[in-house]
C-alpha positions in Angstrom: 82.3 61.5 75.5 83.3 62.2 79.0 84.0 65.5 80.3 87.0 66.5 82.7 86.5 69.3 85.1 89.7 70.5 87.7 88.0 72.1 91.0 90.7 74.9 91.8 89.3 76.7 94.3 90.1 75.9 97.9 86.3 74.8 99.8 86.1 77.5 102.9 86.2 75.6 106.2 82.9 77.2 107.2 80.2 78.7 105.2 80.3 82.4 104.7 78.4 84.1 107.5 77.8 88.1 106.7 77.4 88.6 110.8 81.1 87.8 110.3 81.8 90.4 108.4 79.5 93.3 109.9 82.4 95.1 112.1 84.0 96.0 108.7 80.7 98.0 108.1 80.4 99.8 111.6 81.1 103.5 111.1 83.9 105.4 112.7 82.4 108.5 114.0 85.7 109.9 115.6 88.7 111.1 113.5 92.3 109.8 115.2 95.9 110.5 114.5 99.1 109.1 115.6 102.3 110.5 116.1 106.0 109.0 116.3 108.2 110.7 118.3 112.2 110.4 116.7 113.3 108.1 119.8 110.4 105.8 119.1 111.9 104.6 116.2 113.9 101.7 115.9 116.1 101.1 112.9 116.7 104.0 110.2 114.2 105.5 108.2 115.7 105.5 104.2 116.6 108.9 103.5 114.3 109.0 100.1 111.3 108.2 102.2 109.5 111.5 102.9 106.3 113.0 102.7 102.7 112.3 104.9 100.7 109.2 104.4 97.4 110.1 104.6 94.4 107.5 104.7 91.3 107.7 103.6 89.1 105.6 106.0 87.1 104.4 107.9 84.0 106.0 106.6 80.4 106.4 107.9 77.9 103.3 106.3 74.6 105.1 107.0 72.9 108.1 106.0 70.0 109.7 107.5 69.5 106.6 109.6 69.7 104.0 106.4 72.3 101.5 106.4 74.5 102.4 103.2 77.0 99.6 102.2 
């Protein structure tokens, strides 16, 4: 009996590499905000869209000096 197997997932060009991915870790330790002024807008803005998007992020990944991820 021979069995059949389908490889289905895509090979990566290059091997994962975690130093890759460390900036996603790196903790932001100054809140920001960003404003639009009405004549920086280009288009219209729907008239049911209203509200405040608020995002939750980025946090801080350590804690007492120990890398927390």
């Amino acid at each position: 009996m021979t069995a059949l197997t389908a490889n289905t997932t895509p090979k990566p060009d290059s091997p994962y590499n975690r130093q890759d991915w460390q900036r996603g870790y790196q903790s932001q330790r100054h809140e920001t905000d960003y404003w639009l002024e009405a004549d920086e807008i280009v288009g219209e803005i729907p008239a049911a869209l209203s509200g405040t998007l608020f995002r939750n992020g980025p946090a801080l990944f350590e804690r007492g000096g120990q890398s927390v991820q």
